[in-house]
N, C-alpha and C positions, 0 to 999 in steps of 0.2 A: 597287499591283496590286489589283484587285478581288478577293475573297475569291467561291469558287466556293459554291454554292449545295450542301448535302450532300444526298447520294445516298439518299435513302429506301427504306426497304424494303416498306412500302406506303406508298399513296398512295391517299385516296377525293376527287372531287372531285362533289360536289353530289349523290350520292346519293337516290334517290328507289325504293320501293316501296311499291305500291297492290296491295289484297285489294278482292274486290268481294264485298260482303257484302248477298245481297236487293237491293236498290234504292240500295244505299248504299256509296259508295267510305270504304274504310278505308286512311289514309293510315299502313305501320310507319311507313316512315322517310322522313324527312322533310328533305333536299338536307343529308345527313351528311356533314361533311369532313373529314379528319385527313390526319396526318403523323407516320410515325415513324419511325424511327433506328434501324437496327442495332441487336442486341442492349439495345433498351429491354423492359422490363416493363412494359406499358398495361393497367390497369382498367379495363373498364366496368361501368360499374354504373346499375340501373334498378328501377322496380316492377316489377313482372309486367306484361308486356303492351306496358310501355315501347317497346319495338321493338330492344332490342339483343340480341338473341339471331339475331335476322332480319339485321339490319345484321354481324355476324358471320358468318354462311353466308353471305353476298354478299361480304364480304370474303374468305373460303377461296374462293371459286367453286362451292360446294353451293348457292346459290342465286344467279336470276338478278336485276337491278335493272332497272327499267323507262326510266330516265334515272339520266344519270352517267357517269364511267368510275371503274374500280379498278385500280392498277397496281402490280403488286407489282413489283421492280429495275426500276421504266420500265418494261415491258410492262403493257400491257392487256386483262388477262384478260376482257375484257366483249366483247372484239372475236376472240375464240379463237372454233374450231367445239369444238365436246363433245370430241372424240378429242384434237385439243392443248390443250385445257383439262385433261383427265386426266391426261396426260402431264406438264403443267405443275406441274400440282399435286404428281402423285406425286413429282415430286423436288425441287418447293422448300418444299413445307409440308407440316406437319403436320394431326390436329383430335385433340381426346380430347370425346369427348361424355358427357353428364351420366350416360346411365346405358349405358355401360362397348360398347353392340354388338356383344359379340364372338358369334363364333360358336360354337352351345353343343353340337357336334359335333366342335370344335378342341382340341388341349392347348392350354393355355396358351405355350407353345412357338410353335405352329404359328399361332396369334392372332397374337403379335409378326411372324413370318416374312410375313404377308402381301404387305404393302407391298414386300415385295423380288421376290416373286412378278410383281406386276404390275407397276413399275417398276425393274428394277433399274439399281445404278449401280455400276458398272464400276472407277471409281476408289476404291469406299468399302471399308475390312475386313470384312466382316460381321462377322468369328467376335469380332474385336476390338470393335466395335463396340457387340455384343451381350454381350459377356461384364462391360463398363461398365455397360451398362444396366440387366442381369441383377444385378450387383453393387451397386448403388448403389441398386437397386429394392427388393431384399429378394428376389429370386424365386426363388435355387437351386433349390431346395427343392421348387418348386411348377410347374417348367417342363413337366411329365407330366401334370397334374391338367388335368381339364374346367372350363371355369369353374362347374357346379354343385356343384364340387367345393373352389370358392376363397369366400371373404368376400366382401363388397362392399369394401373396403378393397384388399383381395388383387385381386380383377377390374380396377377403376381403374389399379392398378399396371400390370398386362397391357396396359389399354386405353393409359397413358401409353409404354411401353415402343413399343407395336406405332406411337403417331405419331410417335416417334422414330427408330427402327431407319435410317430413309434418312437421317437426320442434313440436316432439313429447316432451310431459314434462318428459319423462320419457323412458329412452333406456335402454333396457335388454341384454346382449351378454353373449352367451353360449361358452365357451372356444373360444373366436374371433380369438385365435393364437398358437390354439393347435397343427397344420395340417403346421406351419409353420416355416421355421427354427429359429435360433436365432436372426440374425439378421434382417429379417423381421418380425419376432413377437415384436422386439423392436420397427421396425421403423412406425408398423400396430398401436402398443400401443401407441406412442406419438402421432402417425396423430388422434388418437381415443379422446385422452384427450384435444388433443389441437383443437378440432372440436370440442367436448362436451364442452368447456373454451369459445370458442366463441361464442356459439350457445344454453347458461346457461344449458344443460338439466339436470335431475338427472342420474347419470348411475349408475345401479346395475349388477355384472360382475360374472359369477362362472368362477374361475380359479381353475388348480391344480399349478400353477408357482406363487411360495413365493416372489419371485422378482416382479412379476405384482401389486402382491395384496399388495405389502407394500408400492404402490401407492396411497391407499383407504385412506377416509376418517378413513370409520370401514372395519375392518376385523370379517365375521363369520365363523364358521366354522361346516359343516354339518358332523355330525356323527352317522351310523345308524338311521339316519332318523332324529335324534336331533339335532337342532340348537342352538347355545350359541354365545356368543361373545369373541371372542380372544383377539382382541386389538383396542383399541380406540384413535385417534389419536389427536381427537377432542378437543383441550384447552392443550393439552400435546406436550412432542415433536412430531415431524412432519419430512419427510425429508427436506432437506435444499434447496437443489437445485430442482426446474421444471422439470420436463421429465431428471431426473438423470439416464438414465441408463448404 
């Protein structure tokens, strides 16, 4: 019997976005394609400019692509109107962005609480939910505080918590520890993995830190707009030790 082809949880096929710059088309990305798996850990990594931070808000649906389609379970987010694209989103994905967007009028509380606000889902615990998140994040303690009133380190957490909270199949993070120093980008990344570890999701990550990414299941790597594959870890060696770093 043929062996059935495995069910993706994205999917990009030929990818393409153009910026018209003066007189001059700027090509990010450049007929980007991938494939991943349920609960894999995907790298991307680039220079500045590279085009993978673009080619990831196209893949969340925060940006549109000019040709291509994107499908996350089989659906195709590129053929949604705005309202089921929002919708879509709010319950199957996540994003933690580089520097943290919360709002600085919220507790830290009330940041995480959003997404439930706008989407919510019916079948999921919140209070349990949140009380993992909350625990596993570090945040008791800081659930009442403003974020002017948290760390850069502490803020990330909030931002990681609040793309969590819907218990999305799938979480996107834009340099989640670019803004941070060493030792909190370390300690931001294990509270990430080991929250994504408990909580099954897929996470797809653009990093420019070689140390992050050699985290990943797959490492890609965006170059003028092209995407390929650098190293596969999958069935291969692998690091040895959990949050080694």
């Amino acid at each position: 019997m043929a062996s059935t082809a495995p069910e993706y949880i994205l999917q990009t096929e030929s990818v393409i976005k153009q910026y018209k710059q003066y007189d001059t088309v700027i090509t990010a990305v450049n007929r980007a394609s991938i494939k991943v798996e349920p609960g894999e850990f995907v790298a991307i990594i680039g220079t500045s400019g590279s085009g993978k931070s673009t080619f990831l808000h196209i893949c969340a649906g925060l940006d549109s692509c000019d040709a291509g389609r994107v499908l996350i379970r089989g659906q195709d987010i590129t053929k949604m109107s705005s309202d089921e694209l929002s919708r879509f989103r709010g319950i199957n994905m996540g994003f933690v962005f580089q520097r943290h967007n919360l709002i600085p009028q919220f507790t830290a509380l009330e940041n995480i609480l959003i997404p439930t606000m706008m989407c919510n889902k019916p079948e999921l615990s919140y209070q349990e939910t949140l009380r993992r998140l909350v625990e596993t994040l570090q945040l008791t303690e800081r659930l009442n505080h403003l974020p002017s009133e948290l760390s850069g380190g502490q803020q990330q957490r909030v931002a990681i918590a609040r793309a969590m909270i819907n218990m999305p199949d799938i979480l996107f993070a834009d340099e989640p520890t670019g803004n941070l120093d060493r030792a909190n980008a370390d300690e931001v990344l294990k509270l990430l993995l080991r929250t994504r570890e408990d909580m099954g999701q897929t996470l797809i990550m653009v990093t420019h830190d070689l140390s992050i990414a050699d985290h990943a299941d797959r490492i890609f790597r965006m170059d003028n707009g092209h995407l390929s594959l650098e190293r596969d870890y999958v069935g291969g060696t692998k690091r040895t030790t959990q949050y080694g770093f």
